[in-house]
N, C-alpha and C positions, 0 to 999 in steps of 0.2 A: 366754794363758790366757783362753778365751770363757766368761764365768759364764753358765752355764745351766740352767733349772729343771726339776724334774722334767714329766713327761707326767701325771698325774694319772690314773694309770690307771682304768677304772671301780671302786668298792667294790661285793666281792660278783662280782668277775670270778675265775674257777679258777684257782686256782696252775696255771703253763703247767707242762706235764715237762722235764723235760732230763735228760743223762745226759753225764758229763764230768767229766776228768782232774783227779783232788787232787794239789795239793803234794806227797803220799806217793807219789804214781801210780796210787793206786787209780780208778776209774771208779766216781763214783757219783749217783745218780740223788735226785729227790726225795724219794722213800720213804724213802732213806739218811738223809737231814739231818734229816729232819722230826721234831716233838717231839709228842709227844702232847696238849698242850694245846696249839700253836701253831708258827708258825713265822717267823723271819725271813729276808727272804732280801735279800742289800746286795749293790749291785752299785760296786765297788769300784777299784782299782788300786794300785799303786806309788809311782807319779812325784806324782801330782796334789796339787799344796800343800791340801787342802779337805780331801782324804782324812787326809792328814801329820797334818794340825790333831785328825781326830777321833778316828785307828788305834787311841790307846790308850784311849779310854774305850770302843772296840768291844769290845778283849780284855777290857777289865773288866765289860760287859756281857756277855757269853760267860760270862765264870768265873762269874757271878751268875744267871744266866737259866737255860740249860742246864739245872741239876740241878733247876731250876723244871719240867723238863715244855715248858720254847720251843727249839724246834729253830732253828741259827741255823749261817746258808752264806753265806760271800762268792763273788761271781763275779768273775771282773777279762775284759772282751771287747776292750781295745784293740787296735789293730795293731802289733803287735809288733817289725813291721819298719820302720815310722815311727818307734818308740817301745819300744826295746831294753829302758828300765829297767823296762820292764812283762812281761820274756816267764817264762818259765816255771821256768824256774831261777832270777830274780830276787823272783820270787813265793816259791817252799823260801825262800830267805835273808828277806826280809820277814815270812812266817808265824813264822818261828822267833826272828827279833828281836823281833817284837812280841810274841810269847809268846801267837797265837791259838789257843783253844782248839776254835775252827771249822774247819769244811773251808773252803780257799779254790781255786777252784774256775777251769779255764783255758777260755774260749767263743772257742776258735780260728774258729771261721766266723762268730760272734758272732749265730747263729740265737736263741739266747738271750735274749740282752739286746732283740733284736727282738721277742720274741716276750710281755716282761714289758714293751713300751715302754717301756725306761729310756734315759736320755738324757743323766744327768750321775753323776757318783762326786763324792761316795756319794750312791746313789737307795737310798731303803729301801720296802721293802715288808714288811707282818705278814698271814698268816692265819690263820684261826681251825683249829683241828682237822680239818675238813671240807674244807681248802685253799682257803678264803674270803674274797679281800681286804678285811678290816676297816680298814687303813692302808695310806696310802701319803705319803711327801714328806719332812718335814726330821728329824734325829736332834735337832736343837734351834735355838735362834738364833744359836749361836756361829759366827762365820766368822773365818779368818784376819785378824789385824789388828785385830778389831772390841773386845775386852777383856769379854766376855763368858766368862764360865767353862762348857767344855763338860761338860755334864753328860746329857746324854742326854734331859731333862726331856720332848722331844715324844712318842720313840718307847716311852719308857717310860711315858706316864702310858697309851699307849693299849694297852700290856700288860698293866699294873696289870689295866685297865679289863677288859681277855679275859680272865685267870686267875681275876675277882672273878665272869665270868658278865653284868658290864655292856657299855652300850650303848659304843663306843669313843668320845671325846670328839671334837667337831667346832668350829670349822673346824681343817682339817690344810691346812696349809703346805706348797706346793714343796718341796723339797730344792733346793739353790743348791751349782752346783758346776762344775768343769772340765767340758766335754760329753765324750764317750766317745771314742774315736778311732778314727773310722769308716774301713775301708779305703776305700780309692778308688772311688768306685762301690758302693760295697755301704750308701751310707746311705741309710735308714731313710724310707719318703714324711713319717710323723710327724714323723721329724724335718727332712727339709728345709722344711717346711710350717710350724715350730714359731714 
């Protein structure tokens, strides 16, 4: 397990597109997931103990957020075949246990996760209605082991902040987590640079 922090991506960088296979089979795209006031987008997995730690206060933010008007999509882009508990069919059983209310979402060439520089699960990202990175970095302080109660407190107070029409609160915090599971060869200059 290598703890590793988010890429900080620029604020005010476009929601990248994508278009790719949900848990249900459907194909769909960012237009699909996105909420009229906003959007999340978490880039995610299975296996990763960091994820395990925060999975259900995601679904609990889903069931919360959602009817609020914030569109919210998981990705999961590791290699699959390093990393079986992660493929696509383990993902169906994982959505349905944890009771996600979101699309979770499969980046089999992981162009994706490239393409938003994410680097660790869970990386979160918030944009504003206009697909505007307001946030990016940690869902809160809690990590595995640490006796911190997760509760969501980062990426929510910077919701709060879009739905009130405020400025999103600063500083924003990495995200701290398992890195991604890059295929061989296929990772990222960000990230071997990182």
């Amino acid at each position: 397990m290598v703890r590793t922090p988010s890429t900080m991506l620029p604020l005010g960088t476009t929601a990248p597109e994508f278009s790719l296979m949900n848990v249900d089979g459907r194909t769909l795209s960012l237009a699909d997931v996105a909420g009229p006031r906003g959007t999340v987008v978490m880039f995610i997995c299975n296996h990763c103990p960091y994820v395990k730690h925060v999975a259900d206060q995601l679904a609990a933010l889903g069931r919360e957020l959602m009817p609020q008007g914030i569109g919210m999509v998981a990705i999961s882009s590791n290699d699959v075949a390093a990393h079986p508990a992660d493929s696509p069919e383990q993902m169906v059983r994982e959505s349905e246990e944890r009771g996600y209310p979101f699309a979770y979402l499969f980046d089999e060439t992981q162009q994706v996760a490239k393409a938003y520089h994410a680097a660790c699960t869970p990386d979160f990202y918030l944009f504003d209605a206009d697909q505007k990175l307001v946030y990016r970095g940690q869902l809160d302080d809690s990590r595995p082991g640490s006796d911190i109660p997760v509760t969501g407190s980062d990426l929510r107070r910077a919701i709060d902040a879009l739905i009130a029409g405020e400025a999103v609160p600063e500083p924003q915090k990495p995200s701290l987590g398992c890195n991604i599971k890059w295929r061989e060869g296929n990772e990222p200059e960000y990230f071997l640079h990182a």
